[in-house]
Structure formats: C-alpha cells, structure tokens
PDB file of N, CA, C and O in Angstrom, chain B, residues numbered from 101:
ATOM      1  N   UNK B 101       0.853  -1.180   0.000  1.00  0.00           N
ATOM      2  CA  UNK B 101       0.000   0.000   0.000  1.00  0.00           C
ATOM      3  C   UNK B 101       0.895   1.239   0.000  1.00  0.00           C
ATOM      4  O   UNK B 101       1.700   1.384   0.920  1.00  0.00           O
ATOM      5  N   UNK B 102       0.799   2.150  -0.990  1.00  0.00           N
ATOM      6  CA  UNK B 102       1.365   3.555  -1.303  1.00  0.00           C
ATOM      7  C   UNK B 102       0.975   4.289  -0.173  1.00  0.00           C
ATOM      8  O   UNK B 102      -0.219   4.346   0.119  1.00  0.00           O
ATOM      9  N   UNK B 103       2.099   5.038   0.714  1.00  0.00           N
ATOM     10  CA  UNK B 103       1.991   5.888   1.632  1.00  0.00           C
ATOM     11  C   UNK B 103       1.286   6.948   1.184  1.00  0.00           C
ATOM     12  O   UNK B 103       0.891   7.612   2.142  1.00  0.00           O
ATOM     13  N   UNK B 104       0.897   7.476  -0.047  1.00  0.00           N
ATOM     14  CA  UNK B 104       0.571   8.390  -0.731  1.00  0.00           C
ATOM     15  C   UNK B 104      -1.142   8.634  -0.561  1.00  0.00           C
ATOM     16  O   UNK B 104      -1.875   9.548  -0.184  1.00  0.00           O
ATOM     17  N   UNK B 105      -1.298   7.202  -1.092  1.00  0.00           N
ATOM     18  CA  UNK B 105      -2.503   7.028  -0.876  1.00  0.00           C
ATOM     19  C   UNK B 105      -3.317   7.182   0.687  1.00  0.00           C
ATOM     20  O   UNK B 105      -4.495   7.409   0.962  1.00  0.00           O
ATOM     21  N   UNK B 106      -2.217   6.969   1.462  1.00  0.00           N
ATOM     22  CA  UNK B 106      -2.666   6.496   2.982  1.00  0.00           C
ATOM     23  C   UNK B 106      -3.347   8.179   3.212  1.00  0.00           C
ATOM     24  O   UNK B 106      -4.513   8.530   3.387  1.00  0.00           O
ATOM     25  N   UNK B 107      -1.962   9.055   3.116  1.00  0.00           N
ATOM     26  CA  UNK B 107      -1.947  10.563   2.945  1.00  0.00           C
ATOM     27  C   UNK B 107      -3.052  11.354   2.500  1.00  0.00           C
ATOM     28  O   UNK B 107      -3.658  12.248   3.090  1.00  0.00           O
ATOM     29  N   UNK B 108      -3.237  10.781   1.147  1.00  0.00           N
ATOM     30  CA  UNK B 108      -4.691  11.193   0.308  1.00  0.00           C
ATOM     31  C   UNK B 108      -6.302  11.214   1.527  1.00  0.00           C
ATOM     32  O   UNK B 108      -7.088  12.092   1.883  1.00  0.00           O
ATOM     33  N   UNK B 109      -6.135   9.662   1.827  1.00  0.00           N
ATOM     34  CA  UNK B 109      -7.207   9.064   2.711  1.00  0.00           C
ATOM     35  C   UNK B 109      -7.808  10.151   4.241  1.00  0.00           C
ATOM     36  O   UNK B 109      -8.819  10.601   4.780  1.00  0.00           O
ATOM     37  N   UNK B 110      -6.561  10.102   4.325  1.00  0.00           N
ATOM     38  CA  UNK B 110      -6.249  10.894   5.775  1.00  0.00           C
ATOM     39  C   UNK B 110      -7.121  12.519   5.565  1.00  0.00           C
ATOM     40  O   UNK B 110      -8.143  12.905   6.134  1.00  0.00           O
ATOM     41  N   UNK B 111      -6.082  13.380   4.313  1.00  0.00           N
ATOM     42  CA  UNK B 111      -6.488  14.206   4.100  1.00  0.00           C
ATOM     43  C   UNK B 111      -8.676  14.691   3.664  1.00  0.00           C
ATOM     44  O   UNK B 111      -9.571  15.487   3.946  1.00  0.00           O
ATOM     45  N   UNK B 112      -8.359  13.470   2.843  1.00  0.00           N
ATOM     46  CA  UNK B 112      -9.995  13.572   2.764  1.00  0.00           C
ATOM     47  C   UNK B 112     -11.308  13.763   3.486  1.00  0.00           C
ATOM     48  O   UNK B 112     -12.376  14.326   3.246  1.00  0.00           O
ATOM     49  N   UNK B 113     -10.437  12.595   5.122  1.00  0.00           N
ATOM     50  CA  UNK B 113     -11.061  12.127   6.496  1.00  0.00           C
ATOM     51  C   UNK B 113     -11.569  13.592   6.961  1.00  0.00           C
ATOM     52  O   UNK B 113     -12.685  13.955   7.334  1.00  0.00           O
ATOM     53  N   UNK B 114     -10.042  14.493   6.767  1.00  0.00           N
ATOM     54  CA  UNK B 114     -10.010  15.598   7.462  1.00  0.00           C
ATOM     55  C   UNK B 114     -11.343  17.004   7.117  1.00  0.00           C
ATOM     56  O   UNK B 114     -12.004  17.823   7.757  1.00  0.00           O
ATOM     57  N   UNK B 115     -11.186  16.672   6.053  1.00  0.00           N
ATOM     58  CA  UNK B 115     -12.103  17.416   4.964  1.00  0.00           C
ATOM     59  C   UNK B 115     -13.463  17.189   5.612  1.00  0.00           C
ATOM     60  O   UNK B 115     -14.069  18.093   6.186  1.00  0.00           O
ATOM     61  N   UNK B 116     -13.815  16.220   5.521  1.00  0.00           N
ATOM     62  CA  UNK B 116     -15.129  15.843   5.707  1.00  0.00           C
ATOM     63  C   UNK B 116     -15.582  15.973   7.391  1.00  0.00           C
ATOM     64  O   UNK B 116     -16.736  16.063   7.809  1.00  0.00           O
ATOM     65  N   UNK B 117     -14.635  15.958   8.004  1.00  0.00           N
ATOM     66  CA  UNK B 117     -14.695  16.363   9.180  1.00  0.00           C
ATOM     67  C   UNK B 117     -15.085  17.809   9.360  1.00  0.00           C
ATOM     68  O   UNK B 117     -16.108  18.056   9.997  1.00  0.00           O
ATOM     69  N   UNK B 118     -14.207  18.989   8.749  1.00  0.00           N
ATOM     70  CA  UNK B 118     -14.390  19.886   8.627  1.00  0.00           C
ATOM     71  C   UNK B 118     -15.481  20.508   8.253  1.00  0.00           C
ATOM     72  O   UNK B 118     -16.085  21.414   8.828  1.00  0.00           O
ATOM     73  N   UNK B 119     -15.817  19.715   6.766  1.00  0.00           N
ATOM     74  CA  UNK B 119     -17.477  20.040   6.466  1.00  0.00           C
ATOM     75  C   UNK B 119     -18.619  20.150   7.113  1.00  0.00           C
ATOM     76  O   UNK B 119     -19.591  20.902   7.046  1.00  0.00           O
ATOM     77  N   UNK B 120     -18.167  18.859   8.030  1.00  0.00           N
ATOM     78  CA  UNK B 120     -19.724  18.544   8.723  1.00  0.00           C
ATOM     79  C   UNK B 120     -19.949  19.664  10.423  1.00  0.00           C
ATOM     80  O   UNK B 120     -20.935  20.061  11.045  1.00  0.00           O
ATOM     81  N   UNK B 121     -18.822  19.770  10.559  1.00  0.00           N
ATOM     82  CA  UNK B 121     -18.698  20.902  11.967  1.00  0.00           C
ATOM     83  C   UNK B 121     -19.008  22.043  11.086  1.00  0.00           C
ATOM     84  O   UNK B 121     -19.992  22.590  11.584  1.00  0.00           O
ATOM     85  N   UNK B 122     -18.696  22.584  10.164  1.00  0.00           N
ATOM     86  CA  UNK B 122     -19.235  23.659   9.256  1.00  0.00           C
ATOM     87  C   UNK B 122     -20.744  23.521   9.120  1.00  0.00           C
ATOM     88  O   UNK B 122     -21.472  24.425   9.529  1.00  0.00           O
ATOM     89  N   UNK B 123     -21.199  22.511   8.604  1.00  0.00           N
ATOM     90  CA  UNK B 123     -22.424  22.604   8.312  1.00  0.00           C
ATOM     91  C   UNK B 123     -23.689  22.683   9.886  1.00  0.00           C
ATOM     92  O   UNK B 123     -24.914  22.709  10.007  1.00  0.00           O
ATOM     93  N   UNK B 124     -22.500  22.695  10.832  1.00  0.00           N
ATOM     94  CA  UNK B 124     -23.526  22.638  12.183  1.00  0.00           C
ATOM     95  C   UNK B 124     -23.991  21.715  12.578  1.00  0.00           C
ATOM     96  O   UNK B 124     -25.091  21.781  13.127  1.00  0.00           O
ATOM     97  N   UNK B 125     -23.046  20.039  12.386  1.00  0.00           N
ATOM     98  CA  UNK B 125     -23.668  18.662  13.038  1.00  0.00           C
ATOM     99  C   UNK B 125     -22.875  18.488  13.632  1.00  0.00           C
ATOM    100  O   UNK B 125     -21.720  18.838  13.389  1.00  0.00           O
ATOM    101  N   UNK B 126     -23.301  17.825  14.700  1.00  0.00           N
ATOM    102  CA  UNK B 126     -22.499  17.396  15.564  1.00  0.00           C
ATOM    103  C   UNK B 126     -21.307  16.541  15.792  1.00  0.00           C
ATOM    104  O   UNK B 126     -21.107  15.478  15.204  1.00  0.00           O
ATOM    105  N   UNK B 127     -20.558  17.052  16.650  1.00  0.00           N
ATOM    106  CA  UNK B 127     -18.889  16.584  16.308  1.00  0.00           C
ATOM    107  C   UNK B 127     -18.959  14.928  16.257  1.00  0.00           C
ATOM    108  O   UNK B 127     -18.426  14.203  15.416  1.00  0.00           O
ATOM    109  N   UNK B 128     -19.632  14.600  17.204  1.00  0.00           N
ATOM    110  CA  UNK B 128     -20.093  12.581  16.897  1.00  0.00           C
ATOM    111  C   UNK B 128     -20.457  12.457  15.304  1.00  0.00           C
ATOM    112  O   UNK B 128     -19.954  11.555  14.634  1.00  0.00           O
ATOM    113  N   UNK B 129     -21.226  13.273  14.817  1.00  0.00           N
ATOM    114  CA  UNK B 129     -21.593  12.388  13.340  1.00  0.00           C
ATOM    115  C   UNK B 129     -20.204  12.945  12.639  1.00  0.00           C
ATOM    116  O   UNK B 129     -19.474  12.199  11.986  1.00  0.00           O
ATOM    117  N   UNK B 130     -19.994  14.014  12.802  1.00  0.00           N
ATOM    118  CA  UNK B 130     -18.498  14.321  12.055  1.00  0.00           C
ATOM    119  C   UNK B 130     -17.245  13.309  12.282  1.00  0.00           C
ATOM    120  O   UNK B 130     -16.566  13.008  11.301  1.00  0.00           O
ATOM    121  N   UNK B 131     -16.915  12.755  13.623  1.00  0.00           N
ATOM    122  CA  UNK B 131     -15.682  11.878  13.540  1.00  0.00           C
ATOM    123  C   UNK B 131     -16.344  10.559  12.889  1.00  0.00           C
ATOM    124  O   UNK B 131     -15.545   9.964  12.166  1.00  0.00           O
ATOM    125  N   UNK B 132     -17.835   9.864  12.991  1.00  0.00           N
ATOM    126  CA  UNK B 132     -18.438   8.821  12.392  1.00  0.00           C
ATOM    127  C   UNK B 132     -17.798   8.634  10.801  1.00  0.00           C
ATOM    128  O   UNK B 132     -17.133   7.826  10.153  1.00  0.00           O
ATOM    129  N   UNK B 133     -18.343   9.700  10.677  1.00  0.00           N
ATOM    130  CA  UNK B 133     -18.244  10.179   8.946  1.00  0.00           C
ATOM    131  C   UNK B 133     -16.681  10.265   8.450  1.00  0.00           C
ATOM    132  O   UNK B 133     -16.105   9.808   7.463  1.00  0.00           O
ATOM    133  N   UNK B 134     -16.256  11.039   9.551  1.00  0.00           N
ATOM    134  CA  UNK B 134     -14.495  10.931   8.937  1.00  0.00           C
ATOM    135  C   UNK B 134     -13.998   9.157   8.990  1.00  0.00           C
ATOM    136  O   UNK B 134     -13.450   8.403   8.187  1.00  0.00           O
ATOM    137  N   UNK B 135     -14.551   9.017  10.447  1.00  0.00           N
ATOM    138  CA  UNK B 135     -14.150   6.952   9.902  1.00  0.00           C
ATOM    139  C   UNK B 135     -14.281   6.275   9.179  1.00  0.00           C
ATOM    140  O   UNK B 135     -13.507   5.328   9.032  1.00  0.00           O
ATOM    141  N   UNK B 136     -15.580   6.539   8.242  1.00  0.00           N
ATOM    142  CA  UNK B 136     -15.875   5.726   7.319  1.00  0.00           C
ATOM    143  C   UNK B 136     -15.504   6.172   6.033  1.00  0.00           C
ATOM    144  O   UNK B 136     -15.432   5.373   5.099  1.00  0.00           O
ATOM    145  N   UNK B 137     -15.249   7.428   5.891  1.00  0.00           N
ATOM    146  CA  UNK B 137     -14.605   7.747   4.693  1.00  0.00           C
ATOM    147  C   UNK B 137     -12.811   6.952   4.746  1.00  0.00           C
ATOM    148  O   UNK B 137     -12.252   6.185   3.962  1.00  0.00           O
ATOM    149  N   UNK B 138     -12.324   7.637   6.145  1.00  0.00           N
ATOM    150  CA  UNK B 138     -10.676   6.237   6.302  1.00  0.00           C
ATOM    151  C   UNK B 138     -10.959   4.960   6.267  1.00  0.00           C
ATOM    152  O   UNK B 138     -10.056   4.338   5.708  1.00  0.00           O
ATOM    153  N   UNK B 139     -11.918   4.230   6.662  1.00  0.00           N
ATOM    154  CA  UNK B 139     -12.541   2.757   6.199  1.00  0.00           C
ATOM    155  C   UNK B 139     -12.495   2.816   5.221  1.00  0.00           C
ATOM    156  O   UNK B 139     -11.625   2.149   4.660  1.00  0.00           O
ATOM    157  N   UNK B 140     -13.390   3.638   4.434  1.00  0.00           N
ATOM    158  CA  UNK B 140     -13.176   3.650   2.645  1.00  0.00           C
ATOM    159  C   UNK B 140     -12.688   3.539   1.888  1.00  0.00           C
ATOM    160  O   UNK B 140     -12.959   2.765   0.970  1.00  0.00           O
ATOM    161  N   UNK B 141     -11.503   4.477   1.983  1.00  0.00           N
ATOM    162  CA  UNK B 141     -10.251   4.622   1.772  1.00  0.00           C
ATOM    163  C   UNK B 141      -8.878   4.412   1.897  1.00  0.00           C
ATOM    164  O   UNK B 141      -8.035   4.803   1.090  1.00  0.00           O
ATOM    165  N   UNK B 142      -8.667   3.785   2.932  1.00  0.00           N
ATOM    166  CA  UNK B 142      -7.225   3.281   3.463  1.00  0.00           C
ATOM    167  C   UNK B 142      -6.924   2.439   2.893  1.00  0.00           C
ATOM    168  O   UNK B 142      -5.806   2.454   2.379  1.00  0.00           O
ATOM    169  N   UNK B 143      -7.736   1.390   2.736  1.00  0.00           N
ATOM    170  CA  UNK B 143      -7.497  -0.525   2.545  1.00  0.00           C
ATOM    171  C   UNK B 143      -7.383  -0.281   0.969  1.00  0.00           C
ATOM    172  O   UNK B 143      -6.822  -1.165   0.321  1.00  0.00           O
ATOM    173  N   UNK B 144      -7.890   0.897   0.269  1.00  0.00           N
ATOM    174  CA  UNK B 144      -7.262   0.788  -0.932  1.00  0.00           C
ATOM    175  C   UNK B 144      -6.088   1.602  -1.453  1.00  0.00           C
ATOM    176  O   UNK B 144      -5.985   2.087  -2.579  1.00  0.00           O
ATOM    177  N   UNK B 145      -5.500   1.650  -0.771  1.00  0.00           N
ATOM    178  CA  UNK B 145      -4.820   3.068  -1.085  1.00  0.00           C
ATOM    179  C   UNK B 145      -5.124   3.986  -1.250  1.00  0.00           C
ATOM    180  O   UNK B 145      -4.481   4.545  -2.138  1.00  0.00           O
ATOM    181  N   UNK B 146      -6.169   4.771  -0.644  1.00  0.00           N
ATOM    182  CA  UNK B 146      -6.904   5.923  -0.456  1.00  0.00           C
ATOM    183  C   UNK B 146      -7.917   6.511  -1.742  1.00  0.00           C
ATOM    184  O   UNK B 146      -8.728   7.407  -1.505  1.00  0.00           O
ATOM    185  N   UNK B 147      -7.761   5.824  -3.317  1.00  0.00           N
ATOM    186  CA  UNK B 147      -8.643   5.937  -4.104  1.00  0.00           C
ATOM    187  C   UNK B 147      -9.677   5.018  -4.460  1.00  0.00           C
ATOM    188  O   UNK B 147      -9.968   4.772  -5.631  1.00  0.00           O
ATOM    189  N   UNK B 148     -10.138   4.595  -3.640  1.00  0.00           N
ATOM    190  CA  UNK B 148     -11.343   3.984  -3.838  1.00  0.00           C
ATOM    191  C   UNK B 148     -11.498   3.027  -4.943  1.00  0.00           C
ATOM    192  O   UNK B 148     -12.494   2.890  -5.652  1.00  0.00           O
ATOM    193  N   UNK B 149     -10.477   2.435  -4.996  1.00  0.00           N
ATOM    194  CA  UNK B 149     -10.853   1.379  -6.279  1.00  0.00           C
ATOM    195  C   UNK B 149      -9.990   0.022  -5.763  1.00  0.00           C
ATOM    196  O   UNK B 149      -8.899   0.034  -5.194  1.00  0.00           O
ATOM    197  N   UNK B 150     -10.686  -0.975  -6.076  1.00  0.00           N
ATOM    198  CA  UNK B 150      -9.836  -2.446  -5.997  1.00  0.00           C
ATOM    199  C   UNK B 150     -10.852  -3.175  -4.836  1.00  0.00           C
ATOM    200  O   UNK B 150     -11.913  -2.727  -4.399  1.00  0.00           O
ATOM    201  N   UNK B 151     -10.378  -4.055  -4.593  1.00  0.00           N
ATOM    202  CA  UNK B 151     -11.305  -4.753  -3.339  1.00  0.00           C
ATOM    203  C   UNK B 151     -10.466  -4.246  -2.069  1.00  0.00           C
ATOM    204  O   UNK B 151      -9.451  -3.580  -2.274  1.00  0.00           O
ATOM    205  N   UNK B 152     -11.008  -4.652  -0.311  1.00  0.00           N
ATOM    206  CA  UNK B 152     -10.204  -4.738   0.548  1.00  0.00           C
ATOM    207  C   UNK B 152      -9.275  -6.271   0.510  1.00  0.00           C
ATOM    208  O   UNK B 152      -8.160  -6.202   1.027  1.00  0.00           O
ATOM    209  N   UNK B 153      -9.641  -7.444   0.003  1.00  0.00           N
ATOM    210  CA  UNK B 153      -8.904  -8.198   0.784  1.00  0.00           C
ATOM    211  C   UNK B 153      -8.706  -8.805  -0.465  1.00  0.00           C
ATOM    212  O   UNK B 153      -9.020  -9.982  -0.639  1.00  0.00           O
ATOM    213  N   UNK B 154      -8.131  -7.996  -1.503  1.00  0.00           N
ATOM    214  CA  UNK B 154      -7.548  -8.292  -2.641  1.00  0.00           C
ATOM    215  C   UNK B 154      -7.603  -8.311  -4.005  1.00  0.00           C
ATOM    216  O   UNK B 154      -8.757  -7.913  -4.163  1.00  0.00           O
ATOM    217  N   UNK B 155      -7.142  -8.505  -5.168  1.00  0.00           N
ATOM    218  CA  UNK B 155      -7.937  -8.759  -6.038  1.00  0.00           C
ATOM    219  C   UNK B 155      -8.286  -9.467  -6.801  1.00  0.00           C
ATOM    220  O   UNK B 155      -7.609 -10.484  -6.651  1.00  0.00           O
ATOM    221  N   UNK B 156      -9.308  -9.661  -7.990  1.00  0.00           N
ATOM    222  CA  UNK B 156     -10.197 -11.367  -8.171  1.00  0.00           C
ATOM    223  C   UNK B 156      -8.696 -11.564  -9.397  1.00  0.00           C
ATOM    224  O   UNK B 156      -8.034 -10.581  -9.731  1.00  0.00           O
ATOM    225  N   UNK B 157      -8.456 -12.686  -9.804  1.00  0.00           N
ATOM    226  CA  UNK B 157      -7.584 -13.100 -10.613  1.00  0.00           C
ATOM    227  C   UNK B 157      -8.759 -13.255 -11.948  1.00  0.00           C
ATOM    228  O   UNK B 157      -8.390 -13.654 -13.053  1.00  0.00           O
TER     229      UNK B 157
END
C-alpha cells in the first residue's frame, strides 16, 4: 500500500470532518463520517478502487 494514498485518505477524512462541523452537526456524526470515509479509503490506497482483501484473478 502507497503511503501516498494512505496521505490522500487521511487528508480527505479531514475534509469531511471539517465540512460537517461547518455545516452545524455534531462533532459525533463528524468523527463517524471521517471513519468511514478512512474505512473507505485506506485498505485501498486511499482511491477507492480495488477490493479490501484483494484482487479477483
């Protein structure tokens, strides 16, 4: 896994974190939301494509 990607992931987490305290929800649904976007994102190298636990031959 590309550190790059990890970076990307992270950054995105952050984003969306940011958004949602912007938009006036509460900091619980904001760190929720940042987890599942790093769930999302990590296991693939932060762009969202490929499987998590590998890929089909």
């Amino acid at each position: 896994m590309s550190i790059i990607g990890v970076v990307i992931a992270v950054v995105v987490a952050a984003l969306v974190y940011a958004l949602c305290v912007a938009l006036g929800l509460p900091s619980i649904v904001a760190i929720i939301a940042a987890v599942l976007v790093l769930l999302a994102g990590v296991p693939t190298g932060g762009y969202g494509l490929g499987g998590r636990f590998g890929t089909r031959g």
